[in-house]
C-alpha angles and dihedrals in degrees: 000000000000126000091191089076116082115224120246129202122203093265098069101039114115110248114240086256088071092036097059089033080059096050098044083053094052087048089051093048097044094048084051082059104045102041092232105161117202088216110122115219136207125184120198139197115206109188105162130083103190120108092251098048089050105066099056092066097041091046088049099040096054094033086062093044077052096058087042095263114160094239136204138167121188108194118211136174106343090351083083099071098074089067090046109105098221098021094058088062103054091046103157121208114220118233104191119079096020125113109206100056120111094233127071116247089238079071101026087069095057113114112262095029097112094056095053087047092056108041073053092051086047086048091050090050097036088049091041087050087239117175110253131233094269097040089053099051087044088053095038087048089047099050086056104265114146116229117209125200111204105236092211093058093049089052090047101045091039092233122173107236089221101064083067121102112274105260100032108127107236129206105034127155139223089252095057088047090049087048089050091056103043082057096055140105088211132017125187134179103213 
């Protein structure tokens, strides 16, 4: 037996109270040290442009700032145009290859179709009360989710910067957008 430990008696031994007050206080500490941050983040990749493809991104994106994820939504392609101000509003749904529509494609390809399908799809989220586009992105950019605009796209495209939303973060690259997610707790591709 060892004579270097003191012997302690049950009166001075700390109660469990101290102890895990101790040992919340050394996490702390150590979590000080080591920079580790709690925050949560997600990182998404929003690709489509069409009314229906709009709305998962901008759901889960706010949804996540809601429950204190870090956020961020790089917009690439198509996926641009619902930052875009005046595009946003004039998203179509496409009627043909998708299989949840109500009509056949043999009909859905008939000229003029999309535009029935989407002033549907409008009908559906005016009648349900659904945010819309631009009530979504002002929320999300309210709540704190960055919204990234792919330079190469805008370049491609030959977007103005300024037609995007204020507070979208233009000209980023693929490589901020792969850092971001490499960085993330959850990564998606919408």
């Amino acid at each position: 037996m060892s004579t270097d430990t003191p012997d302690v008696t049950a009166d001075d031994a700390p109660s469990r109270a101290e102890l895990a007050a101790r040992i919340e206080e050394l996490e702390e500490s150590l979590a000080e040290a080591t920079g580790e941050d709690d925050t949560k983040k997600m990182s998404i990749i929003a690709t489509k442009g069409t009314l229906d493809m709009a709305y998962p991104p901008l759901i889960l994106a706010s949804t996540a700032a809601a429950f204190g994820y870090e956020v961020n939504v790089f917009h690439t392609f198509w996926g641009l145009d619902i930052l875009h101000e005046e595009r946003s509003k004039n998203l179509k749904l496409s009627s043909v290859g998708n299989p949840n529509m109500p009509v056949p494609n043999a009909v859905a390809a008939l000229p003029g179709m999309d535009r029935v399908t989407t002033k549907m799809m409008e009908k559906k989220i005016a009648d349900n009360d659904t945010a819309t586009i631009e009530e979504l992105i002002e929320m999300s950019l309210d709540m704190g989710v960055e919204f990234q605009a792919c330079q190469m796209t805008i370049e491609l495209m030959d977007y103005d910067e300024n037609d995007f939303y204020d507070g979208v973060t233009t000209g980023v690259g693929a490589a901020t957008a792969l850092q971001d997610m490499a960085d993330a707790d959850i990564q998606l591709l919408v």
